[in-house]
N, C-alpha and C positions, 0 to 999 in steps of 0.2 A: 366111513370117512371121518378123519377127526378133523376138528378143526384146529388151529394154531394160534394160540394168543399172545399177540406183541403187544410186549411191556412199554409204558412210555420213555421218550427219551427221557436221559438224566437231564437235568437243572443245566442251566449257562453255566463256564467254565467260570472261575474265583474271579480271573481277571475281567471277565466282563461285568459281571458283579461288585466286583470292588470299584469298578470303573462309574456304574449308577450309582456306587453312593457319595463317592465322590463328586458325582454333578449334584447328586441330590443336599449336599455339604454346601457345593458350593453359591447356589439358587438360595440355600436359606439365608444363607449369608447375606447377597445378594438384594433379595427380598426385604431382609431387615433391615439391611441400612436404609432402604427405601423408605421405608415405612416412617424410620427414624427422622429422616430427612424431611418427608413428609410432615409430619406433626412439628417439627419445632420449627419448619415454617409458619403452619397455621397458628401456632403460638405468637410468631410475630404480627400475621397476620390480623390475628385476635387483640392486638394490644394497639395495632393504627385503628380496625374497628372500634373500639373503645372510647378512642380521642375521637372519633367523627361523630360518634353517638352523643357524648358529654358535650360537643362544643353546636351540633345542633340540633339534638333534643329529636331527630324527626322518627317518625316509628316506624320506617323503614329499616334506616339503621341499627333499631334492635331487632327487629326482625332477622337481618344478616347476623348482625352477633350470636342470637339463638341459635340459629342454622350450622353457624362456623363452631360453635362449641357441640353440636350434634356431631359434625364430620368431624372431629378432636375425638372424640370419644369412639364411636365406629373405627375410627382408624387403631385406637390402641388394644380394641375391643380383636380388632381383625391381625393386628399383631402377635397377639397373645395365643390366636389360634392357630400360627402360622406353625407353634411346636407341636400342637396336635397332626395335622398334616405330614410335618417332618417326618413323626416319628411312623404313623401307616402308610407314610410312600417306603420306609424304610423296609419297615416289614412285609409291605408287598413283594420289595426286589428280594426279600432273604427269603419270600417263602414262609414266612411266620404267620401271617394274617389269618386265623380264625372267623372273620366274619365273613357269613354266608353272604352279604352284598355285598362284600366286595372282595370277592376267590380269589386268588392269586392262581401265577399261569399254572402250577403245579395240580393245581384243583379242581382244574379246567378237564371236562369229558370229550371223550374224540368221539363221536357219531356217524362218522364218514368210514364205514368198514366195508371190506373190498369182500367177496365171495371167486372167487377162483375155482372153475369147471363148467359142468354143461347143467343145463335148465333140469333133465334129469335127476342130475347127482343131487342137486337142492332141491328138487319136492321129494325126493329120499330123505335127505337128510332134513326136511322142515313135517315128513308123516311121520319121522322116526323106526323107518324100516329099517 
């Protein structure tokens, strides 16, 4: 008895593929401006912190100032990471991804294999008679 080995399916069609990277386009996008928006609030934020600080002295207020100039930075810091990200969501959806944590679907192993016949035919064919 031979057995018959099914090839996996092919990759998603172009269109659906073209279609994630088009979301994946357009979330960065998205995302960035966020981020953008975010920080040059806390920039204005940082400059009423500033005046509360110089007008009363209290160490409280610098306390927030240090804090808000930490989240200024984590924010540009996380920014900046966002094209890292970008580009290995990108290559996940093409199939490119070389890294063993994190496969893409192509990479991926089927383990759920079917044996078709009687209990017979397979301790035959698992003594190799």
């Amino acid at each position: 008895m031979d057995l018959e080995i099914v090839e996996p399916k092919e990759r998603l069609p172009e269109v659906f593929v073209n279609q994630e990277i088009e979301d994946v386009e357009e979330d960065f996008a998205q995302t960035r401006a966020n981020y953008q928006d975010l920080i040059e609030r806390g920039f204005d934020t940082l400059d009423t912190i500033k005046v509360i600080l110089e007008d009363s002295e209290h160490p409280r207020s610098a306390e927030v100032l240090s804090n808000t100039l930490k989240i200024i930075a984590d924010m540009n810091r996380d920014m900046f990471g966002l094209h890292r990200m970008k580009q290995s969501t990108k290559d996940a959806i093409l199939g490119e991804n070389k890294n063993p944590n994190n496969p893409s679907i192509e990479n991926q192993n089927n383990q759920q294999n079917i044996f078709v016949g009687s209990s017979a035919e397979l301790q035959k064919m698992l003594k190799g008679i």
